[in-house]
N, C-alpha and C positions, 0 to 999 in steps of 0.2 A: 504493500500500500504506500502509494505516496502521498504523502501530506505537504501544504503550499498553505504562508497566511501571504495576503499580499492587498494591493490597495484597489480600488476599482475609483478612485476621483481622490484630487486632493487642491486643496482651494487654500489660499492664501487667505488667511483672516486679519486684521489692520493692526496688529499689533507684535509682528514677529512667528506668529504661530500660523498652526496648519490646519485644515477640519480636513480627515480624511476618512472615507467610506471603506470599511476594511471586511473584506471577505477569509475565510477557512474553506479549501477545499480538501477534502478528503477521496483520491482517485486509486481504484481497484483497476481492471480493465479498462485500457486506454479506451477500447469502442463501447463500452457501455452505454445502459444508459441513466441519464441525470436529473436528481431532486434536487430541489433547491426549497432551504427556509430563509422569507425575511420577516423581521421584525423590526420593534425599533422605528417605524415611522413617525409614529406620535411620541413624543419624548416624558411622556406620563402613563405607558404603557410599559410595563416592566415583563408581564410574565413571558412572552416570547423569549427575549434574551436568558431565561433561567431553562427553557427548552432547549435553545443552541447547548449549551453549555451540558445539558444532561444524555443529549444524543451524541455529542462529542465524546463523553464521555464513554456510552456503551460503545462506539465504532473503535475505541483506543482497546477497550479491554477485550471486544469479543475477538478484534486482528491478534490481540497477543496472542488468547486461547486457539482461535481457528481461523489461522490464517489463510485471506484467498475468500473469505466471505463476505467482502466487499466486493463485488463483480462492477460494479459503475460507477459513478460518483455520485456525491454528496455536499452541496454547498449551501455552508449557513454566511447570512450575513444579518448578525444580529443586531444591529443600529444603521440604517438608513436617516436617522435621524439624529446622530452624535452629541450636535451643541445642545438639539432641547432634550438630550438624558440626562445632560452633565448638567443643568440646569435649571431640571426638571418644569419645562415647559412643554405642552402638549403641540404647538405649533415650531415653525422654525424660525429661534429667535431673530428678533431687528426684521423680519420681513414680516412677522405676524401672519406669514402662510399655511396653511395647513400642508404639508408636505404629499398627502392621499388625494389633494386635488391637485395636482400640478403635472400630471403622467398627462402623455407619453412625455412632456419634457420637450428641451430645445438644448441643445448643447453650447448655444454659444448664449443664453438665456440671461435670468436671474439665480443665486445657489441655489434656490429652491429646484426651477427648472433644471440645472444644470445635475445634481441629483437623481431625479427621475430620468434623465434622457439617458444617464451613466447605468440606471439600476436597467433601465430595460434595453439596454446596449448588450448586457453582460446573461441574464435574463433569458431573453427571446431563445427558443429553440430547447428550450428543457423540456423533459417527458412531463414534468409536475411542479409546478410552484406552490405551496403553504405560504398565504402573507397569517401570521398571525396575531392577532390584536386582545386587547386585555378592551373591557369599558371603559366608563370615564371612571373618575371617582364619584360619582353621584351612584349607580347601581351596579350589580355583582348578577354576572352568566354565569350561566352552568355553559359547560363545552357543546360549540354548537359550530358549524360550518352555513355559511349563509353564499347562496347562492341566486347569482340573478337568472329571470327566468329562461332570457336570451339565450344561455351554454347549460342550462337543466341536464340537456340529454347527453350531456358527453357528462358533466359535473359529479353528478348526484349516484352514479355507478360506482364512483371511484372514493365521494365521501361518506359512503355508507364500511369502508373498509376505515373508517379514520378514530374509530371509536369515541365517537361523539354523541351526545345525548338527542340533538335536535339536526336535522338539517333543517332548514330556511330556505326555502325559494319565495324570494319575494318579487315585486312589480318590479317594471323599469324606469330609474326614474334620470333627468336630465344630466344630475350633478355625480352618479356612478361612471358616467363617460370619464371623467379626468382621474380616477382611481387609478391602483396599478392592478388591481385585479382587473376590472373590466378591461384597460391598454391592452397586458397579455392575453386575456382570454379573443380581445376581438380580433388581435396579431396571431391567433394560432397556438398560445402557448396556454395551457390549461391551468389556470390557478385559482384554488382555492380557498375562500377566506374564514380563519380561523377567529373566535370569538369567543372570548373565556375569562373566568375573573373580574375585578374592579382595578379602578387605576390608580399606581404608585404601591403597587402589590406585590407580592409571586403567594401564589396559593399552590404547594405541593402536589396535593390531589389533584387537582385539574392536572399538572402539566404533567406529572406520570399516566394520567391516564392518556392525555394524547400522544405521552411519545409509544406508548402502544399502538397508536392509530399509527404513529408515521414510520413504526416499523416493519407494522404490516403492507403499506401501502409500498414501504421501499420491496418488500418480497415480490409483491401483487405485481413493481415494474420490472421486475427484473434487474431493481440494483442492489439486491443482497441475493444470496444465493441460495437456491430454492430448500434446501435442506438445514437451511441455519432454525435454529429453533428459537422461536421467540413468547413471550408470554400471552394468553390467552384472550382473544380478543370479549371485554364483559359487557361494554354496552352496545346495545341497538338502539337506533335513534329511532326518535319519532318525524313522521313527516310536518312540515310547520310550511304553510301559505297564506294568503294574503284573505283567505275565505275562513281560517282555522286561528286565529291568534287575534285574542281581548287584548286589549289596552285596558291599565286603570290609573284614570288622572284624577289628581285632588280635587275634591272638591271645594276645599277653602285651606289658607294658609295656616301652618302653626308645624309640630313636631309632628312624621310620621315612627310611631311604633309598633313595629310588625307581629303580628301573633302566630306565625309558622315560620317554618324556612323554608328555603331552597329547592326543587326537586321533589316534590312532597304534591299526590296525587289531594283535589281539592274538591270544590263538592260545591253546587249556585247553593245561593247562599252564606257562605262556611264564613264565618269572620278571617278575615287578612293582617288585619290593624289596624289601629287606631289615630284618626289626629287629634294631638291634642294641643293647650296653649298652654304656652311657659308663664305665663302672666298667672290664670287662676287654675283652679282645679277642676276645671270643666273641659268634659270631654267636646270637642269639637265636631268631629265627623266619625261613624264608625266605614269601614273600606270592609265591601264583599262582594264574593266572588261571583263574576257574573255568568257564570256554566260551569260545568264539570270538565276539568281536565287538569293538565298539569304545568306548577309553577315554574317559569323556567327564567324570570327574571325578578330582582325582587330591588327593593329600594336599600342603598346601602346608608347613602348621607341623609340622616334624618330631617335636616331642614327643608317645608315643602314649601312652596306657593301655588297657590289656585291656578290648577292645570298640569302640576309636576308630575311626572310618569312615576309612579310608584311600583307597578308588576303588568308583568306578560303574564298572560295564561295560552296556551295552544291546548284547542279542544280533542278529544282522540276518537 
């Protein structure tokens, strides 16, 4: 196995310093073929970059044990977004851009651009891209793959192997065109968006459970080698569309306090939580549920205002 860390852009920043986009490749057979993980676009999304790092991990120890079980390669580029991780801003500092809208990018651009033209320069032509994203800090997913309806039929084949709880096919809407998932998928290169956790996080559980998905999927391409053994694939995901998934917004402002958690089959009616005011001791609004089905997002930062998205439900 050959292993390469090495730079894919590197930008001059005003004061003596570099921001440079740095890639890990991990190459078995030259002619394989190639996954690729990114993360790291939002600079307030942490749990991807704890993924690079734990899939790095199993490819160092299972080549010690059995070597020649990497058949293709494998590239992680775990911060596309460098200065707002060190920084911990969700957008790209001094440009106030959001880095997930600026794809496909311009090379001779703004950093922002200049980024994205670099990420899908390097990119384009892979058997599988994983972008994976953590929420905001306001609410906490369960692992879920979201897919637009446009690439369904090639998509949702392949994220049913990701061991993920939910996939997602949703509508198509204007502002998914400047994405890097939608860029590669309409250029031909298949990627899938991963979705998991709350932001400024890493939650264990989740990312063990998807580096199971993205082991299996490395088998399923043909970039590990079909007899390598790997742990047992435990979730099925439920299907989730634009006809099957409640919304629930506050209905007035003050503190939401949740009365279930996460992943937890629910029932119309069932209490969810409560708003309450920090001022008296009156309950504000009680939140229920509006069908039967299952919790698959819930409100993490308790401070709401009238209209805050507090939980997904997808009906089953």
């Amino acid at each position: 196995m050959e292993v390469r860390r090495d730079s894919i852009l590197s930008l001059e920043l005003p004061y003596r310093e570099r921001s440079e986009i740095r890639r890990t490749v991990f190459r078995g057979a030259a002619d394989g073929p190639r996954l690729s993980l990114v993360s790291g676009i939002h600079g307030d999304e942490i749990e991807g970059l704890y993924v690079c790092q734990q899939l790095a991990a199993w490819i160092e120890d299972t080549e010690r044990r059995r070597p020649g079980a990497l058949r293709g390669t494998i590239e992680l580029y775990p911060a596309l977004n460098p200065v707002g991780i060190d920084s911990l801003q969700r957008f790209v500092p001094v440009f106030d851009t959001d880095l997930n809208r600026s794809f496909p990018g311009r090379a001779d651009g703004l950093l922002p651009q200049r980024v994205a033209a670099a990420a899908m320069r390097h990119l384009c032509g892979a058997d599988l891209v994983l972008d994976i994203h953590a929420s905001n800090i306001f609410l906490r997913e369960i692992p879920q793959v979201r897919i637009n309806h446009e690439f369904a039929g090639r998509l949702v084949p392949l994220a049913e192997s990701a061991n993920v709880d939910v996939i997602w096919v949703h509508g198509s809407m204007t502002v998914l065109e400047a994405t890097i998932a939608h860029s590669l998928n309409d250029a031909g290169t298949p990627c899938l968006v991963v979705e998991m956790g709350v932001g400024m996080r890493v939650t264990p559980a989740f990312t063990e459970q998807l580096l199971v998905g993205i082991l299996h999927l490395a088998r399923r391409l043909g970039v590990l080698a079909a007899d390598v053994e790997l742990p047992a694939l435990e979730h099925v995901a439920i299907t989730a569309d634009d006809n099957n998934v409640s919304y629930l917004n506050a209905e007035t402002s003050g503190l939401f306090i949740p009365a279930v958690e996460h992943w937890k089959s629910v029932e119309e009616g069932q209490l969810l939580g409560r708003i309450v005011s920090p001022h008296h001791g009156e309950e504000l609004s009680e939140v229920r549920s509006p069908t039967d089905g299952i919790l698959f997002t819930l409100r993490e930062y308790p401070v709401v205002y009238e209209g805050s998205l507090m939980a997904r439900i997808v009906r089953q």
